[in-house]
C-alpha positions in Angstrom: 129.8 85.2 85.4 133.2 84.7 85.3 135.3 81.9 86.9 136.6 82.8 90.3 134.4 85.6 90.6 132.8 86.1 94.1 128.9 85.8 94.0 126.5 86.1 96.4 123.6 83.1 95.4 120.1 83.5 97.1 118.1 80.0 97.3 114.6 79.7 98.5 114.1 78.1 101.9 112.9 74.3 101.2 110.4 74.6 103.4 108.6 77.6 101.1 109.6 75.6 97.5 105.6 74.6 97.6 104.5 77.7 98.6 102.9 79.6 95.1 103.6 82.7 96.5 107.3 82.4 98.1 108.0 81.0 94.8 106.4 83.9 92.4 107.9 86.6 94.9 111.1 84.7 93.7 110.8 84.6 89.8 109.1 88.5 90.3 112.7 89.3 92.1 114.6 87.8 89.4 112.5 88.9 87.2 113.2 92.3 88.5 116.6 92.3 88.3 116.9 91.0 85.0 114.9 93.9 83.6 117.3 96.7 85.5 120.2 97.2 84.5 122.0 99.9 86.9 125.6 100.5 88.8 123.1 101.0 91.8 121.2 98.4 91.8 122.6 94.3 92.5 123.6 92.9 89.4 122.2 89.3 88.6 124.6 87.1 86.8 122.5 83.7 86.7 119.9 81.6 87.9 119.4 78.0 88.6 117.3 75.3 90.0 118.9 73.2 92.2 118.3 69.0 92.3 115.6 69.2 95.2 113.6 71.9 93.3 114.7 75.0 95.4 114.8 78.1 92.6 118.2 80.3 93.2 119.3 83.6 92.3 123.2 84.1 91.6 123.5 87.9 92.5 127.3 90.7 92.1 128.6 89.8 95.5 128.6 93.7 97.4 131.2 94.3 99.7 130.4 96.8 102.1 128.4 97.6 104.7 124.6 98.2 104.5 123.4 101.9 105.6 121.9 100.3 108.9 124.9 99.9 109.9 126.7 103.0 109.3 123.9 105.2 110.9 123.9 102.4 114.1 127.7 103.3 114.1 127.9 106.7 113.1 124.5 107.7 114.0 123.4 111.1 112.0 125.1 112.1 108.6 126.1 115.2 107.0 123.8 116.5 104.1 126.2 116.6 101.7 127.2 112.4 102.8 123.4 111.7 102.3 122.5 113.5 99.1 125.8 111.2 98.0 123.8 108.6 99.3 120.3 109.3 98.1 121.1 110.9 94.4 122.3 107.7 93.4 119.4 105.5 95.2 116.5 108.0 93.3 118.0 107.6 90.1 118.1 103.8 90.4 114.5 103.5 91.3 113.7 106.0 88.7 115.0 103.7 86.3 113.2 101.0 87.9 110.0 102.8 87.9 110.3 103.4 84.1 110.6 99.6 83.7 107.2 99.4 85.9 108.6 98.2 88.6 108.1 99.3 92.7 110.3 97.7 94.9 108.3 98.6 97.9 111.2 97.7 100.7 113.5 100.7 100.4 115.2 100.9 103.9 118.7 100.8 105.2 119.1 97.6 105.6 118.9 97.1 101.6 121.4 99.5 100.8 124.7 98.2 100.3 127.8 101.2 100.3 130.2 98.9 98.4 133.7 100.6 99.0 136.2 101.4 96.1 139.1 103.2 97.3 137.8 106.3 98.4 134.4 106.0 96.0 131.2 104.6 97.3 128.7 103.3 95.3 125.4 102.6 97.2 123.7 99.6 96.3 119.7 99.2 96.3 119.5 95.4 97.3 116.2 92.6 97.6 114.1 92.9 94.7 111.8 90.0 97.2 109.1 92.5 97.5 108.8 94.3 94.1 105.4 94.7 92.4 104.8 95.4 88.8 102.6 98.5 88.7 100.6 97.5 85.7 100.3 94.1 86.9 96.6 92.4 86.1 95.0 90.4 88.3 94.6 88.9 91.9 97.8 89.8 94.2 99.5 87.2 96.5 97.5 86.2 99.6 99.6 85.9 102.2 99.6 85.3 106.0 100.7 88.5 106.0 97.9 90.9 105.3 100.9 94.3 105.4 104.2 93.3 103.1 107.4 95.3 104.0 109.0 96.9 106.9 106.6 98.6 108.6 109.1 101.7 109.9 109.5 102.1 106.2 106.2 101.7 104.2 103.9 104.5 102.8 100.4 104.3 104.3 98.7 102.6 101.5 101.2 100.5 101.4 100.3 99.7 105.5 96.3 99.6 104.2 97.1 97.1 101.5 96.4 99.4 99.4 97.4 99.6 95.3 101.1 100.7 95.7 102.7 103.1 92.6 106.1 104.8 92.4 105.1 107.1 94.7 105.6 104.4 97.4 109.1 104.3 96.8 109.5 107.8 97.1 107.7 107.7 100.3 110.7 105.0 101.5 113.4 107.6 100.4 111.7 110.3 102.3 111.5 107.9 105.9 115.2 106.7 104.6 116.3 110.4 104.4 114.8 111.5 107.8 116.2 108.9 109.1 119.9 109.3 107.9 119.7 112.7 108.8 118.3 112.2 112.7 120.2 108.8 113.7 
């Protein structure tokens, strides 16, 4: 990235640097990012260790204010706002799911509408959660049998069940009723 360019830098909690799993979900999110490369989704520009072993993420700083927000604000929105909204955010995680990727925490709290001028460009954010679909072997264990936002998962993902693209699309359906009903 370039020099005086505003960044947004994620670093793991100290407390969770010995944790195997808070630490893959970390590489799987860079990871993640690395391999999607799309005006929706946040740009990664680096990554790093720093000296007392925490992993970080240097992520495109997105100014603007998350979808929560605007619907808390403005409550419902016009169709024709949300399909500017939502076109954008399907062909992001289509791309995504081509690379084999489910982010499996689609709400409106990860989605950025970065402001230029009059343009918005939503912004899918928090890759934390992502799963490769033709991943092999065990999954995390966590304390935490159900991972995501529960107002915003499909029901296999609430079962802990395999998740697929069709998760995702589950998320944009709950995100699009909800948009449309705030």
């Amino acid at each position: 990235f370039r020099s005086g360019e505003l960044v947004a830098i994620k670093v793991l909690h100290l407390e969770l640097v010995r944790s195997v799993d808070a630490l893959t979900r970390f590489q799987r999110e860079l990871d993640a990012i690395e391999r999607l490369h799309h005006a929706n989704v946040v740009r990664g520009l680096g990554h790093g260790t720093l000296g007392d072993g925490r992993p970080y993420l240097v992520l495109e700083y997105v100014e603007g204010p998350s979808l929560r927000d605007v619907l808390h604000e403005r409550g419902a929105l016009p169709p024709a706002e949300m399909l500017t909204i939502l076109e954008p955010l399907c062909d992001a995680l289509a791309v995504a799911h081509g690379a084999g990727l489910v982010h499996r925490d689609v709400k409106a709290s990860n989605v950025i509408l970065a402001r230029r001028g009059t343009a918005t460009r939503p912004v899918l954010l928090d890759f934390g959660l992502v799963k490769l679909v033709d991943q092999v072997g065990p999954g995390l264990t966590s304390s935490r049998s159900m991972l995501g936002t529960p107002a915003a998962m499909a029901p296999e993902q609430m079962r802990g069940q395999p998740v697929d693209p069709r998760t995702d699309i589950y998320a944009l359906g709950l995100l699009a009723y909800h948009m449309g009903s705030e």
